[in-house]
TORSEVEX-405858 format. One record per atom (N, C-alpha, C): y, x, z. Coordinates in steps of 0.05 Angstrom, whole numbers. Atoms other than C-alpha are relative to their C-alpha. Last residue first. Layout:
py/px/pz
Y/X/Z
...
***
This chain:
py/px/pz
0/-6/24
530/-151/-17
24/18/-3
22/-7/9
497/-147/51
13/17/-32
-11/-28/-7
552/-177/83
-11/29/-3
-29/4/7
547/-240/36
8/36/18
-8/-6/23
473/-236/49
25/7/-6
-6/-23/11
483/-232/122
-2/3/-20
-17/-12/-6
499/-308/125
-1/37/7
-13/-8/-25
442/-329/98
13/10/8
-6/16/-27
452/-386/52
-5/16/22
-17/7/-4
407/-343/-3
10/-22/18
1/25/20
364/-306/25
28/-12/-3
-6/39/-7
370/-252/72
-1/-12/-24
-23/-4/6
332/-184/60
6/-40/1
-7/31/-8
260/-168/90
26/-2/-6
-34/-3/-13
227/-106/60
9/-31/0
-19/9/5
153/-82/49
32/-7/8
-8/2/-14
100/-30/41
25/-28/-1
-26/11/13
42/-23/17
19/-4/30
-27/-1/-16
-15/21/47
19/-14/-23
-27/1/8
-84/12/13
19/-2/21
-17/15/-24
-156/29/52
28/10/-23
-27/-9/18
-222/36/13
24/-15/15
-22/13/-16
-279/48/66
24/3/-19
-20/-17/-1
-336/87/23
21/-34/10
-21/17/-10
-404/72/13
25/12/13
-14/25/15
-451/115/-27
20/-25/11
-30/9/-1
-464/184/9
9/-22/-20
19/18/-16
-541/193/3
36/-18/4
8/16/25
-523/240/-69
-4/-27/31
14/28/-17
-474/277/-32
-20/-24/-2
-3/-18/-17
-435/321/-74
-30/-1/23
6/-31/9
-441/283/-124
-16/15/0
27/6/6
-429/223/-80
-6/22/-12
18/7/-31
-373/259/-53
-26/-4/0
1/-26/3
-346/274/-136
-15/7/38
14/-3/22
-343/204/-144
-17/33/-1
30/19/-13
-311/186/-78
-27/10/-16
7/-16/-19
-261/242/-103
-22/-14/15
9/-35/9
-247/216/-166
-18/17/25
13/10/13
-231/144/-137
-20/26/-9
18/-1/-21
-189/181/-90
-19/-9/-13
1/-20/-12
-147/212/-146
-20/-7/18
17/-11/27
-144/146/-196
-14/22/17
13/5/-14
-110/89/-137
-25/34/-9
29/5/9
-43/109/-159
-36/3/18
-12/10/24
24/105/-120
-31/-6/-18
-21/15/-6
15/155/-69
1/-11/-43
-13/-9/17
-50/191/-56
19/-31/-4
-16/26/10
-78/208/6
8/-4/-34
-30/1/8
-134/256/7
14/-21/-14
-13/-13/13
-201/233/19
33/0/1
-27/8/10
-228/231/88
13/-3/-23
-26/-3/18
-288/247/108
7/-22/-9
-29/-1/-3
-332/206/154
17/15/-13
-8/-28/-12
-405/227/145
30/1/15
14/-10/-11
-434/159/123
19/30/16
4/14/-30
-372/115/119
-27/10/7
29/3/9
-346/164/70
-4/-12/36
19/-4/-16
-271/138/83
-20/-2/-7
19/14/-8
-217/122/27
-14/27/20
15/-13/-13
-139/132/10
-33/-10/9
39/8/-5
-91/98/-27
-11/21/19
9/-29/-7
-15/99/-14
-26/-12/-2
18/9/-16
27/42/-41
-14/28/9
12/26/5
93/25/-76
-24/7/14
27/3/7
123/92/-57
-7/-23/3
28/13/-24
195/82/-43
-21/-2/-23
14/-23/0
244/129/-100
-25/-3/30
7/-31/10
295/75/-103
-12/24/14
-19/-19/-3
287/14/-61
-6/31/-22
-3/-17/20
233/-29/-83
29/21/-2
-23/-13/10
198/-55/-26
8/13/-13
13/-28/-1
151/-109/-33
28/24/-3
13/-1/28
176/-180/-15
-9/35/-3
12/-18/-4
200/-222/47
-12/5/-37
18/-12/25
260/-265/36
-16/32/6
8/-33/-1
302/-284/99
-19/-5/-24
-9/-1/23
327/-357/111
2/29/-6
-18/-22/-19
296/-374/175
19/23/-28
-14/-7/-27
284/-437/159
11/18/14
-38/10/4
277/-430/81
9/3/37
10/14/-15
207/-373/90
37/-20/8
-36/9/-14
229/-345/28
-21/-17/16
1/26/-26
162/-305/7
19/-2/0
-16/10/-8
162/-253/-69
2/-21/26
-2/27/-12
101/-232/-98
22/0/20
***
């Protein structure tokens, strides 16, 4: 998803610079507090590991799921750093 807010003529959107991680997963046993290990880009690894908590853990069923994205602000067109941009 893409924003142009026109007044201030900037474009907010996700950043895709070469070799930026699109997101970082990670969750919290909200009984005990571990942590699982981050993981970048897919959600599949902590998913696994909630799975493998409970398990572990049979009282352990809720879990704090927390994404990281990131993004980037670049001028639009008409704003005068585009042009010094390009």
């Amino acid at each position: 998803m893409h924003s142009i807010v026109k007044a201030a003529e900037w474009a907010q959107g996700p950043e895709t610079s070469e070799g930026a991680t699109q997101a970082i997963y990670s969750a919290l046993c909200m009984v005990c507090g571990t942590e699982a290990p981050a993981s970048d880009d897919s959600p599949e690894p902590v998913e696994i590991w909630a799975l493998k908590h409970t398990g572990l853990n049979p009282a352990h069923r809720q879990y704090k799921a927390m994404v990281e994205t990131y993004w980037r602000v670049t001028p639009a067109e008409g704003n005068t750093h585009r042009e010094r941009d390009a």
